[in-house]
Every structure is written in structure tokens, then in C-alpha cells.
DRENNUSE-352446 format. One record per residue (C-alpha): x negated, y negated, z negated; chain; residue number from 1. Coordinates in Angstrom, 1 decimal, padded with zeros to 4 digits, m for minus. Last residue first. Example, Ala and Ser with C-alpha at 12.3 -4.5 7.8 and 13.67 -1.06 7.14 Angstrom:
residues 2
px: m013.7	py: 001.1	pz: m007.1	unit: A	pos: 2
px: m012.3	py: 004.5	pz: m007.8	unit: A	pos: 1
//
This chain:
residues 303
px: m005.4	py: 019.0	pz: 006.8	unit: A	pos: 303
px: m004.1	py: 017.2	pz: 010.3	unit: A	pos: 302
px: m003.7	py: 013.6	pz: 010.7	unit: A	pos: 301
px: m001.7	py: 012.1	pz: 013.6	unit: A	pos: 300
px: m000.5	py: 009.0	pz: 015.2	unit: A	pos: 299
px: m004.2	py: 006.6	pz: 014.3	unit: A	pos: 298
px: m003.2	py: 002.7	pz: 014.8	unit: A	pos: 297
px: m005.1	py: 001.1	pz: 017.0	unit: A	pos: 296
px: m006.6	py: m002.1	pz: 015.4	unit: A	pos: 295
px: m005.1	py: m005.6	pz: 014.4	unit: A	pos: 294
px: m007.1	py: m008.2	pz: 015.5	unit: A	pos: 293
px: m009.7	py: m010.6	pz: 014.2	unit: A	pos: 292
px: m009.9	py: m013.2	pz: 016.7	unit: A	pos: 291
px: m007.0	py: m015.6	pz: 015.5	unit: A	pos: 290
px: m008.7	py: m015.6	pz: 011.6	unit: A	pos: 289
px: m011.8	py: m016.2	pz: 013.1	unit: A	pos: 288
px: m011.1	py: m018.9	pz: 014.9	unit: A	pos: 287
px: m009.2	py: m020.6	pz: 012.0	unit: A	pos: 286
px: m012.2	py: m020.2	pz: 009.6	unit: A	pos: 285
px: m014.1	py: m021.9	pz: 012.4	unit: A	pos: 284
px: m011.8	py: m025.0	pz: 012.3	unit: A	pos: 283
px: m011.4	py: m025.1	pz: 008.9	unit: A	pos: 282
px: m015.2	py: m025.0	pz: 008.3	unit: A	pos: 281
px: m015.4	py: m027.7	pz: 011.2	unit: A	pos: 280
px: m012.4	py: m029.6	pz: 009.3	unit: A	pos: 279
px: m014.3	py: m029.9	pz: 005.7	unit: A	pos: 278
px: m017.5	py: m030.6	pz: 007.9	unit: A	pos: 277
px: m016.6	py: m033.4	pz: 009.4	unit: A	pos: 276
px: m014.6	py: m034.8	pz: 006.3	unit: A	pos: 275
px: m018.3	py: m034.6	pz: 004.7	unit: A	pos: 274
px: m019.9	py: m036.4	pz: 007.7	unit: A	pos: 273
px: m017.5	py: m039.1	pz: 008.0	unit: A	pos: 272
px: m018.0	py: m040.0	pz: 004.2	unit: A	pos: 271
px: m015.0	py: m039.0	pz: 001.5	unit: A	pos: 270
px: m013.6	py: m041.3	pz: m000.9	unit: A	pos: 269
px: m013.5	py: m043.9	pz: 001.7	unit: A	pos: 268
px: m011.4	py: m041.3	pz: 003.9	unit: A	pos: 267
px: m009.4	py: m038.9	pz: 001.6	unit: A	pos: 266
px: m006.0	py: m039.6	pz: 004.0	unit: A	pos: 265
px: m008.3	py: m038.3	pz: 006.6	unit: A	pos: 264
px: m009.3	py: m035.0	pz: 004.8	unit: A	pos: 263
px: m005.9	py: m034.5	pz: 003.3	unit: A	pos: 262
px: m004.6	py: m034.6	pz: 007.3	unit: A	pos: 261
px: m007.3	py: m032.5	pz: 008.5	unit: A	pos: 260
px: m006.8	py: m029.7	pz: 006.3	unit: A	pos: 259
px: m003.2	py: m029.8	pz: 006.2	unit: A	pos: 258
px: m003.1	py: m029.4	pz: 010.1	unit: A	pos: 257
px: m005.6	py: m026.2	pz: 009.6	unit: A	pos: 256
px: m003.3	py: m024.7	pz: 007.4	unit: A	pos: 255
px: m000.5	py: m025.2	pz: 009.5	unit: A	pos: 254
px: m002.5	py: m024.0	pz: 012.9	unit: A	pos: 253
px: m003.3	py: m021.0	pz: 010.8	unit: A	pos: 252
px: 000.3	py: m020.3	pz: 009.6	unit: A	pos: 251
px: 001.5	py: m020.7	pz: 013.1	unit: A	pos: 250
px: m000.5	py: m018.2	pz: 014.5	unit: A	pos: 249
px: m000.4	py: m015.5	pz: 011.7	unit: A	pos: 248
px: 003.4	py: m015.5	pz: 012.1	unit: A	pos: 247
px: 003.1	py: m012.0	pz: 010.5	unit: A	pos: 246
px: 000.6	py: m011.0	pz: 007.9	unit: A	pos: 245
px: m002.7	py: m009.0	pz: 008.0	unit: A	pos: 244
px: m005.1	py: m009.4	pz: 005.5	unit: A	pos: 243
px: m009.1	py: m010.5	pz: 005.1	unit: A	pos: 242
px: m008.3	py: m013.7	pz: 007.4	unit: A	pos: 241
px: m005.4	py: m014.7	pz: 006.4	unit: A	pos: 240
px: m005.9	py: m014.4	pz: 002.3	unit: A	pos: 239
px: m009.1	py: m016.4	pz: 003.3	unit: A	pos: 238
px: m007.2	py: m018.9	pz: 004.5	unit: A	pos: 237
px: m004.7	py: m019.0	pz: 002.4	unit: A	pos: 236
px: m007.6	py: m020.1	pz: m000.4	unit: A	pos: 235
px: m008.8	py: m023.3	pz: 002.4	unit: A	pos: 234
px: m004.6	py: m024.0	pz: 002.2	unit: A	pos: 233
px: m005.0	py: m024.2	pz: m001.6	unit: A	pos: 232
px: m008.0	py: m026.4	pz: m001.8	unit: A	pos: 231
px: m006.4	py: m028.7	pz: 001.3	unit: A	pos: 230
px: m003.3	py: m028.9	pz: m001.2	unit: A	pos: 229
px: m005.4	py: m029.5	pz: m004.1	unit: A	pos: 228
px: m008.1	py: m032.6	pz: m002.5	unit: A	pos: 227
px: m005.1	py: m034.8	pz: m001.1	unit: A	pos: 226
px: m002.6	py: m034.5	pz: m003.8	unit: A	pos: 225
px: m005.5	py: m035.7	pz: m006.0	unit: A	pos: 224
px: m005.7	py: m038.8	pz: m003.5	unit: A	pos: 223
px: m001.7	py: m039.2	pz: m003.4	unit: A	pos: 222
px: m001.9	py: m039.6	pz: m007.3	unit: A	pos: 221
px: m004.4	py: m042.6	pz: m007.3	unit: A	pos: 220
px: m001.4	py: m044.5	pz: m007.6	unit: A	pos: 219
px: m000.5	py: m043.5	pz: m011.6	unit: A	pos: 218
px: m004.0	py: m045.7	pz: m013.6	unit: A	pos: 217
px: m006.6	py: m045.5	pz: m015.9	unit: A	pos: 216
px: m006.2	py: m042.5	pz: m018.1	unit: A	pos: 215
px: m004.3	py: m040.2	pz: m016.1	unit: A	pos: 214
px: m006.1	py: m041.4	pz: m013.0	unit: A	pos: 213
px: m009.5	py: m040.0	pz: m014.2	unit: A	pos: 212
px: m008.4	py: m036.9	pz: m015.8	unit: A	pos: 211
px: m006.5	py: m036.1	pz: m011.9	unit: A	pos: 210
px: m009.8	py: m037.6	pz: m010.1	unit: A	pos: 209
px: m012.1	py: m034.5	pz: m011.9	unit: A	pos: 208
px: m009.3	py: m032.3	pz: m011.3	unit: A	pos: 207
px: m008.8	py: m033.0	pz: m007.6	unit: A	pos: 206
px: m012.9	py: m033.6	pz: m006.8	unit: A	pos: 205
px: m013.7	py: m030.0	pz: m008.9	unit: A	pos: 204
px: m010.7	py: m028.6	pz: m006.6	unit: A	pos: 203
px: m011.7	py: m029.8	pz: m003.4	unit: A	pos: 202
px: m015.4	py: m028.8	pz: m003.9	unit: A	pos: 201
px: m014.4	py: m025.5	pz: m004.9	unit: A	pos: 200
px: m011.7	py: m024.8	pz: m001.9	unit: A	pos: 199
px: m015.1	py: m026.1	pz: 000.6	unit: A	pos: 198
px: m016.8	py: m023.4	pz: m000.9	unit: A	pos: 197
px: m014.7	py: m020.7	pz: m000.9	unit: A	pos: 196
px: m014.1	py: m021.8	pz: 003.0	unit: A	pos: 195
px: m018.3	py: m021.9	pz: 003.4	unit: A	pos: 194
px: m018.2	py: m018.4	pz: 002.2	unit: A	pos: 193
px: m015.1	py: m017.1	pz: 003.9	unit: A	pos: 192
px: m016.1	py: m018.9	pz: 007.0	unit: A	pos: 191
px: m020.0	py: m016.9	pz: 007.1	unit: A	pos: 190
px: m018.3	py: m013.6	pz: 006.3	unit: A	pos: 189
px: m016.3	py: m014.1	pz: 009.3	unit: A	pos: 188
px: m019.1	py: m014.7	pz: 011.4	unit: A	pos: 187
px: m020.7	py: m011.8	pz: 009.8	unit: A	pos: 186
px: m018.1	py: m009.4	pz: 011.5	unit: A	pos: 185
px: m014.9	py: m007.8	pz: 009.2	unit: A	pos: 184
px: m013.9	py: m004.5	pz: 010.9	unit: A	pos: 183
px: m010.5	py: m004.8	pz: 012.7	unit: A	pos: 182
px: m007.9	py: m004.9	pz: 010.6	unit: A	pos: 181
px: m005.5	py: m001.7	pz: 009.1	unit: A	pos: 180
px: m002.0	py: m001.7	pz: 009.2	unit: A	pos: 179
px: m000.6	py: 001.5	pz: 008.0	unit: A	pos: 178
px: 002.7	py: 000.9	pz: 009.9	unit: A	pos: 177
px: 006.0	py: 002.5	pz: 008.2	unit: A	pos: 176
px: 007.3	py: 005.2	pz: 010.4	unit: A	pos: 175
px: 009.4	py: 004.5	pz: 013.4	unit: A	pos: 174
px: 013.4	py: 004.9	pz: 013.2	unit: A	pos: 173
px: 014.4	py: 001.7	pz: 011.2	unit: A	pos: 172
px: 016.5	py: 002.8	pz: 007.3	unit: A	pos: 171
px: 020.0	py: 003.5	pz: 007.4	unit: A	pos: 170
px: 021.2	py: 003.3	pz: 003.5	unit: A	pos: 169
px: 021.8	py: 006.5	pz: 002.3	unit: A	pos: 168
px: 024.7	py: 008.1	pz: 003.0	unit: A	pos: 167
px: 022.8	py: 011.3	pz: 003.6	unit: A	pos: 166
px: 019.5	py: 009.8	pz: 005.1	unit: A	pos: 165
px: 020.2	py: 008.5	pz: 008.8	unit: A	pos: 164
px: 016.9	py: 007.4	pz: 009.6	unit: A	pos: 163
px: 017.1	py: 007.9	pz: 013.6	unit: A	pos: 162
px: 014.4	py: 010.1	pz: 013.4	unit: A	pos: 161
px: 015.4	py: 011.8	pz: 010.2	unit: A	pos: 160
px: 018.7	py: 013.1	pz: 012.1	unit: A	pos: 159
px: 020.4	py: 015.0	pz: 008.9	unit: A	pos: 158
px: 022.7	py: 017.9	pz: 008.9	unit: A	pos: 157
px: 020.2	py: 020.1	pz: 009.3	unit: A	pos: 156
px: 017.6	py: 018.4	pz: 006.7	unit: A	pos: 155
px: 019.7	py: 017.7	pz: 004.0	unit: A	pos: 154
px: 018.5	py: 015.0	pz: 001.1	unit: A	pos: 153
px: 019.2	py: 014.8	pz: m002.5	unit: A	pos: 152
px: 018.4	py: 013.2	pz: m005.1	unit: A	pos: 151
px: 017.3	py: 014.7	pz: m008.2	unit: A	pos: 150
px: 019.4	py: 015.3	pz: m011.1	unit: A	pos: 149
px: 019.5	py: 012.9	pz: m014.1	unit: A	pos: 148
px: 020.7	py: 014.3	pz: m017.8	unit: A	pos: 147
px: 020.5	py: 018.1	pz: m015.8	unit: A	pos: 146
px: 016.9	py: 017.3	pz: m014.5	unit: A	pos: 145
px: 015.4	py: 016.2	pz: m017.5	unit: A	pos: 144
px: 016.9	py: 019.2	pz: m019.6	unit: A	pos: 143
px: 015.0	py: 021.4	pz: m016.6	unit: A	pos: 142
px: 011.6	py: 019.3	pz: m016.9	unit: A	pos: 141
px: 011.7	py: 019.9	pz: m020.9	unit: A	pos: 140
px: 012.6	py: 023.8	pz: m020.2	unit: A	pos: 139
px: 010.1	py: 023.9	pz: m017.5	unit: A	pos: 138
px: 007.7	py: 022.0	pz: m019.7	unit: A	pos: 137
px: 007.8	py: 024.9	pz: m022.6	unit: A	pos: 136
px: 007.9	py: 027.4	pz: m020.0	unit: A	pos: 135
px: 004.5	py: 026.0	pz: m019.1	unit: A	pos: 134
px: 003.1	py: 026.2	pz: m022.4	unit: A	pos: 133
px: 004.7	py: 029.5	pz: m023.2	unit: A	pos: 132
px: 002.7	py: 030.9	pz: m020.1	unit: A	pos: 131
px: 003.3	py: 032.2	pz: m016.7	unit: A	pos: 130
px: 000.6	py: 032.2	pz: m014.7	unit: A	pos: 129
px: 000.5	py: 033.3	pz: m010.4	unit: A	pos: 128
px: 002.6	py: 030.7	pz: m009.0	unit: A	pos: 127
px: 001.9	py: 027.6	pz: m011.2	unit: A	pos: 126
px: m001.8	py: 028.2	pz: m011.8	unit: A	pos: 125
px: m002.4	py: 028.8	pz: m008.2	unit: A	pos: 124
px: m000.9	py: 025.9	pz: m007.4	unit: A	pos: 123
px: m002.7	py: 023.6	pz: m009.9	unit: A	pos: 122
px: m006.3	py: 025.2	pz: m008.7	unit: A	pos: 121
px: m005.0	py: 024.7	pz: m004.6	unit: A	pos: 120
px: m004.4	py: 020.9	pz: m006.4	unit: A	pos: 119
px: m007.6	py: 020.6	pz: m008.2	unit: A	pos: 118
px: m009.2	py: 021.8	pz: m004.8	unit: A	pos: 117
px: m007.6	py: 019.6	pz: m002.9	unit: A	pos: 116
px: m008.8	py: 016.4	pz: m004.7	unit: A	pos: 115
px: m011.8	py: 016.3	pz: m002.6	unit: A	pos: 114
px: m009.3	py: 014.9	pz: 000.3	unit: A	pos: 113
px: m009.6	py: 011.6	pz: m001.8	unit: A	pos: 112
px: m009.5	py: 009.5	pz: 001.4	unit: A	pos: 111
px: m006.8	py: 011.8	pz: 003.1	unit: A	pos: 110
px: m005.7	py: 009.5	pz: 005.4	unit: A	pos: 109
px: m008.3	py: 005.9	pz: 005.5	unit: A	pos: 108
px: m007.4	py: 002.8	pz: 004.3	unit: A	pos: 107
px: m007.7	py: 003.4	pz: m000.1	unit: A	pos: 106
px: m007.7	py: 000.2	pz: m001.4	unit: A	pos: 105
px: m004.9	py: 000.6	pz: m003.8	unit: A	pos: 104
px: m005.5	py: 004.4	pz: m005.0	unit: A	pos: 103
px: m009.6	py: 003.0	pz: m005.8	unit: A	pos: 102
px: m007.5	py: m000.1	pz: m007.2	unit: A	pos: 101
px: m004.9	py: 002.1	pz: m009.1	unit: A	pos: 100
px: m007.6	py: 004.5	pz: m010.8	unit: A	pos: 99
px: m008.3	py: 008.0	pz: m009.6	unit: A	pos: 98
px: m008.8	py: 011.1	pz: m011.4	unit: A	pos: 97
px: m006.3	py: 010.6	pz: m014.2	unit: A	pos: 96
px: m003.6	py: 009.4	pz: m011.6	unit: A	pos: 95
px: m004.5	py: 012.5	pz: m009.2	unit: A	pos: 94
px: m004.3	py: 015.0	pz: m012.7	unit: A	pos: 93
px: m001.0	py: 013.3	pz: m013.8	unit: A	pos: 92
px: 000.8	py: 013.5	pz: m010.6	unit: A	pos: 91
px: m000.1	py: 017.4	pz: m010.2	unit: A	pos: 90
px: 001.2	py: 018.1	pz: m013.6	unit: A	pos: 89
px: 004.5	py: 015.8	pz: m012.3	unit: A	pos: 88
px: 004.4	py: 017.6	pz: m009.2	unit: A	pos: 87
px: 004.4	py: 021.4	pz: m010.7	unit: A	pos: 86
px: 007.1	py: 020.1	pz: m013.5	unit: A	pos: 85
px: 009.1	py: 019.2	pz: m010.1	unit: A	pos: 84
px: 008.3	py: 022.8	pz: m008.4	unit: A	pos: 83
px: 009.4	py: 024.6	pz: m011.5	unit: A	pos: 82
px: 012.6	py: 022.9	pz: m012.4	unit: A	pos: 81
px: 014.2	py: 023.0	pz: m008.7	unit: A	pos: 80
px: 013.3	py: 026.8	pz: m009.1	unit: A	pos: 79
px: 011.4	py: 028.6	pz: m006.2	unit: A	pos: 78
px: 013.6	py: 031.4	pz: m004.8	unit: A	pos: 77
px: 013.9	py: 028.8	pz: m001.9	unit: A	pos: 76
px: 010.1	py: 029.3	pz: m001.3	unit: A	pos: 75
px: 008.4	py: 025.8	pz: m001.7	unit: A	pos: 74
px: 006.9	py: 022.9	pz: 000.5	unit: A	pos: 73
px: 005.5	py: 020.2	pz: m002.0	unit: A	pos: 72
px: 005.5	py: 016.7	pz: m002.3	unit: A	pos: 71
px: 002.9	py: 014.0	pz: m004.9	unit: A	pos: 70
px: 004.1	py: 010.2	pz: m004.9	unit: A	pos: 69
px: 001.4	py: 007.5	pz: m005.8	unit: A	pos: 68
px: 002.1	py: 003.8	pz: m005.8	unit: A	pos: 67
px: 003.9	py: 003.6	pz: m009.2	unit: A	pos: 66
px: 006.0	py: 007.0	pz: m010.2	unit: A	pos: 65
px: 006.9	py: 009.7	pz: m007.4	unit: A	pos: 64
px: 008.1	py: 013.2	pz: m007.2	unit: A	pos: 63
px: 009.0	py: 015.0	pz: m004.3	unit: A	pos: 62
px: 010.3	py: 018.6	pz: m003.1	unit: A	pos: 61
px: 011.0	py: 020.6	pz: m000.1	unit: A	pos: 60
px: 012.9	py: 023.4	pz: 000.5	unit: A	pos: 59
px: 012.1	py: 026.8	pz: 002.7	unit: A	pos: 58
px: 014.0	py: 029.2	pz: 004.8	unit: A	pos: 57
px: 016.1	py: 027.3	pz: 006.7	unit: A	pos: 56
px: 014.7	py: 024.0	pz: 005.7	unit: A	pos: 55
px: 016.5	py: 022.7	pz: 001.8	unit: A	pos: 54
px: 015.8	py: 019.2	pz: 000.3	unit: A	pos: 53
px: 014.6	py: 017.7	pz: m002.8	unit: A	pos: 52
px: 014.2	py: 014.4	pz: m004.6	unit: A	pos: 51
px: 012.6	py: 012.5	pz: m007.6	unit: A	pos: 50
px: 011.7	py: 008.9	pz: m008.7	unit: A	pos: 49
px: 014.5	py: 007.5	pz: m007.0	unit: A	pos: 48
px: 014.2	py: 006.6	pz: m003.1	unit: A	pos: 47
px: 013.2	py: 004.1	pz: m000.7	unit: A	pos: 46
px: 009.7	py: 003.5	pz: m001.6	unit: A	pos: 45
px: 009.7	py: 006.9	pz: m000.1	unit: A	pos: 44
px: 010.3	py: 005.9	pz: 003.3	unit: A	pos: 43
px: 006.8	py: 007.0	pz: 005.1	unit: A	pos: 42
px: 006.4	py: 010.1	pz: 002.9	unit: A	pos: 41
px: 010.0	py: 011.2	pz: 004.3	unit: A	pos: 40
px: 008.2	py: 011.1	pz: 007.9	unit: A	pos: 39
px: 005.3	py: 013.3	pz: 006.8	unit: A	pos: 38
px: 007.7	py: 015.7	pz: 004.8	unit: A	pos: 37
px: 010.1	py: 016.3	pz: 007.6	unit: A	pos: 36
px: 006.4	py: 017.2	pz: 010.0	unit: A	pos: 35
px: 005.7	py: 019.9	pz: 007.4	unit: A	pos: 34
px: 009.3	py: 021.0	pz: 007.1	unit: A	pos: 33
px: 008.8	py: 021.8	pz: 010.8	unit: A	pos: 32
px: 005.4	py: 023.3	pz: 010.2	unit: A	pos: 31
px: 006.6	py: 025.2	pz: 007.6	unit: A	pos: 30
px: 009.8	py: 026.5	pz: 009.7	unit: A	pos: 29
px: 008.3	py: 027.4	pz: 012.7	unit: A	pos: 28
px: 005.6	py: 029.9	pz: 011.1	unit: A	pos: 27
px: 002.1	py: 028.3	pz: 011.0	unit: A	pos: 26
px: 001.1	py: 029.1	pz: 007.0	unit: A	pos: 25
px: m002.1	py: 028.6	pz: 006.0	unit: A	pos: 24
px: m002.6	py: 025.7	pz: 004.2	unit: A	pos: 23
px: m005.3	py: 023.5	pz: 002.4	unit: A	pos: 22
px: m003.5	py: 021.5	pz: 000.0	unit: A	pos: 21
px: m003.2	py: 017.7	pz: 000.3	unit: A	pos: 20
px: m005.0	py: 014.7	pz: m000.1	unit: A	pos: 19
px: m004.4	py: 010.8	pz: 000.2	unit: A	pos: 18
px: m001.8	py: 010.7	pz: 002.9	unit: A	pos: 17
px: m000.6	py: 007.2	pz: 003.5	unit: A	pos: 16
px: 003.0	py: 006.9	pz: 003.0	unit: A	pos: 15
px: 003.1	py: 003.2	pz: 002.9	unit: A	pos: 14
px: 004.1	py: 002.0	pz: m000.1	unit: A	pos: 13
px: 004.4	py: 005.3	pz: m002.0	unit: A	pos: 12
px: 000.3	py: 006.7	pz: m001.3	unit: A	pos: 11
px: 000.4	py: 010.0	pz: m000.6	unit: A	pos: 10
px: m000.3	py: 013.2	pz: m002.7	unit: A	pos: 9
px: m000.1	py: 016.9	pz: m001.1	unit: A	pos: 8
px: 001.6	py: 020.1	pz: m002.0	unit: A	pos: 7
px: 002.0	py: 023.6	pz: 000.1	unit: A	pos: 6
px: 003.1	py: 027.2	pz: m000.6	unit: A	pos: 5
px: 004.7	py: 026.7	pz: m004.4	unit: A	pos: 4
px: 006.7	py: 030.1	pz: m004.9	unit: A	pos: 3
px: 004.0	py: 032.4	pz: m003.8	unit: A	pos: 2
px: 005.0	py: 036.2	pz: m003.3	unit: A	pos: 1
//
């Protein structure tokens, strides 16, 4: 009988799913430790490094280091040390395939889903080998465990839903939002450009008047003021645009308020025409920023 029935990988700050094992199990107990396992993902950044918990007939396991956490559905006759050194081989072979940005920028559930083979390969290793190799790293992973044992988390005496994790802290009921923007248009690519721009020119005119006024004279400092903060606030507004934050409104009307306020204070050193077009690249850069919305967000993912 298999000891290790089901492992996937997910992303910690989020609990994206980034592959899994191909299953096929259906009784009511998988699936329910199934769904337990999909919610836990979603609070992980919450925990230690390693955890377990017991279904009826099954217990669950994690392991988690950096961004990437790797969980498995066991037998209970499956020992605590066996299904961590399982996740920590696992862990190693996702981290060695994939590099932190690729892990980083992954948007998409089960973006590496290719993976699963390594890790139905990895299982079958781990419930159908034994080797001195691998009771080598039990017996490492066991000595590990007793010096700092797992946490743990009960599933029947424990309302996941309403985040109540045993006397852990009590954490909001709905899973952590993936949230994902709506597809970047070429208007938008358009503002980022002439933005970039416009945050060059502001710079180059701030440092080049900052070496200038250090050796000639200290009241030209409200001038530099004037090209850096609009050069910072044209750089916010590319972070706006590309990701989501809160407040979004009242940062963009900020921003754009700076803009037009270091562009005015910078008339004489500026013509009409180039403060016009400093504040119609803000003001474009704005629009886009307010149009680009959120999109629906996906409520389940099946392997």
C-alpha cells in the first residue's frame, strides 16, 4: 500500500498552486483533506517551516523555505519522518528546476504543471524503494524533527473557515486574493514609455542643476527639488500601473498633483510646451492607471 498518495508545490505568499501530482483517489476523506490543503496553502506564510495534521484516515503534511512550500496527503502508517524528507527531496528538485523570478512571476495555477512527473517519479521512489541513502536522510530528517518538531494543526477540532488554527493567531476567513490585472493594452505601453522618459529627463536636469548649485550657489535647491520628486512620482507611476495596490485613486491624483506643481514651480527653466507635455504624459499615465482593472478572480483549479 502507498504511504505518500498525493504532493503538490505552491507558491508561500499567496498559495498559488504551481504543480501537483496526478491523483486518483475520490473517497470522502481525500478530497476533504484535499480541499483542507488548498485553504492551508493560502495561510502558509503564517507558519514555521514545517507542519502536519491528521483526517480520519489520512494526515497531511508541509514543508516550506523562501516562496515555495511543497504538501502531501499520506496514509497514517506513513511516518512523520518519511513524508517530510519526501518534501524537502521534492523542494530541492522544484527549486533546482525553476529559478525565483520564473517562481516569482508565475500568475497562472499550476504554471509548471510539467513538474508532475518529477514529483509522481519522487513518490514512487519514496513508497516503493528503500535504500541506505534514504534511511540515511530519514534518520537525519528524524533527529531534525525531535530537536524542533513540526507544528501542528487538527482538522476535527478545527473550523478552517473561520481560521481558527489551534491557538494560533485567528487569521480572516477568505483565502488570500491572487490578484491578477487586466491585460496590459498599447495605450499603456505608450505612458510607460513616455513616463520612463519624462523620469530620465527629470533626473539628468536634477543632477546636472544639483553639481551646478553646489558649486555656485545654495537657492537653486527648490529647482532640483522640483525635477527629483516629479522623477520619483513619474517611477510610482509605473509601479501603479503594472501592479495592483490599494488607495490606487488617491495615489494617482497625488502623483499627478506633484507633477504639475514641480512642473510650474520649474517655469523659466522649463518652456510652456515642455511643462505641457510633462503634465499630458502624467495625465495619460493617470488614465490608464484608473482604467486598468482588476480581473475576475478564478474559485477553482482542478489537477
Amino acid at each position: 500500500m502507498s504511504m505518500i498518495l498525493f504532493a503538490c508545490v505552491v507558491r508561500v505568499r499567496d498559495g498559488l498552486p504551481l504543480s501537483a501530482s496526478t491523483d486518483f483517489h475520490h473517497t470522502p476523506d481525500f478530497l476533504e483533506c484535499k480541499r483542507w490543503l488548498k485553504t492551508l496553502a493560502s495561510r502558509l506564510a503564517q507558519y514555521p517551516g514545517r507542519g502536519s495534521a491528521r483526517g480520519r484516515d489520512l494526515s497531511m503534511h508541509f514543508s516550506s523555505a523562501g516562496d515555495v512550500a511543497c504538501m502531501a496527503i499520506c496514509s497514517r502508517q506513513c511516518p512523520a519522518a518519511m513524508a517530510f524528507c519526501f518534501l524537502e527531496t521534492l523542494w530541492w528538485e522544484f527549486t533546482a528546476s525553476y529559478d525565483t523570478t520564473c517562481i516569482g512571476l508565475a500568475s497562472r495555477p499550476y504554471a509548471f504543471l510539467e513538474f508532475g512527473s518529477v514529483i509522481q517519479k519522487v513518490k514512487w521512489h519514496f513508497n516503493c524503494i528503500k535504500s541506505s541513502q534514504m534511511q540515511s536522510s530519514l534518520e537525519k530528517i528524524q533527529e531534525e524533527l525531535e530537536f524542533q518538531p513540526p507544528v501542528v494543526l487538527t482538522v476535527e477540532d478545527t473550523d478552517v473557515a473561520h481560521g481558527l488554527m489551534n491557538g494560533h493567531p485567528r487569521v480572516p476567513a477568505e483565502p488570500a486574493p491572487n490578484l491578477r490585472m487586466e491585460p496590459v493594452t498599447a495605450l499603456g505601453i505608450l505612458s510607460l514609455v513616455l513616463n520612463i522618459m519624462c523620469a530620465a529627463l527629470n533626473l539628468i536636469r536634477g543632477i546636472h542643476l544639483a553639481e551646478h548649485s553646489l558649486q555656485i550657489a545654495q537657492e537653486e535647491i527648490g529647482n532640483i527639488l522640483a525635477f527629483l520628486i516629479p522623477f520619483v512620482a513619474c517611477i510610482f507611476q509605473c509601479y501603479l500601473y503594472l501592479f495592483y495596490s490599494p488607495a490606487r485613486t488617491v495615489k494617482v491624483l497625488l502623483l499627478l498633483l506633484l507633477i504639475c506643481l514641480g512642473n510650474t514651480y520649474l517655469h523659466g527653466l522649463r518652456n510652456l510646451w515642455q511643462i505641457l507635455f510633462h503634465v499630458g504624459v502624467a495625465s495619460l499615465s493617470s488614465h490608464q492607471i484608473l482604467t486598468r482593472q482588476l480581473q475576475e478572480k478564478q474559485t477553482d483549479y482542478r489537477v
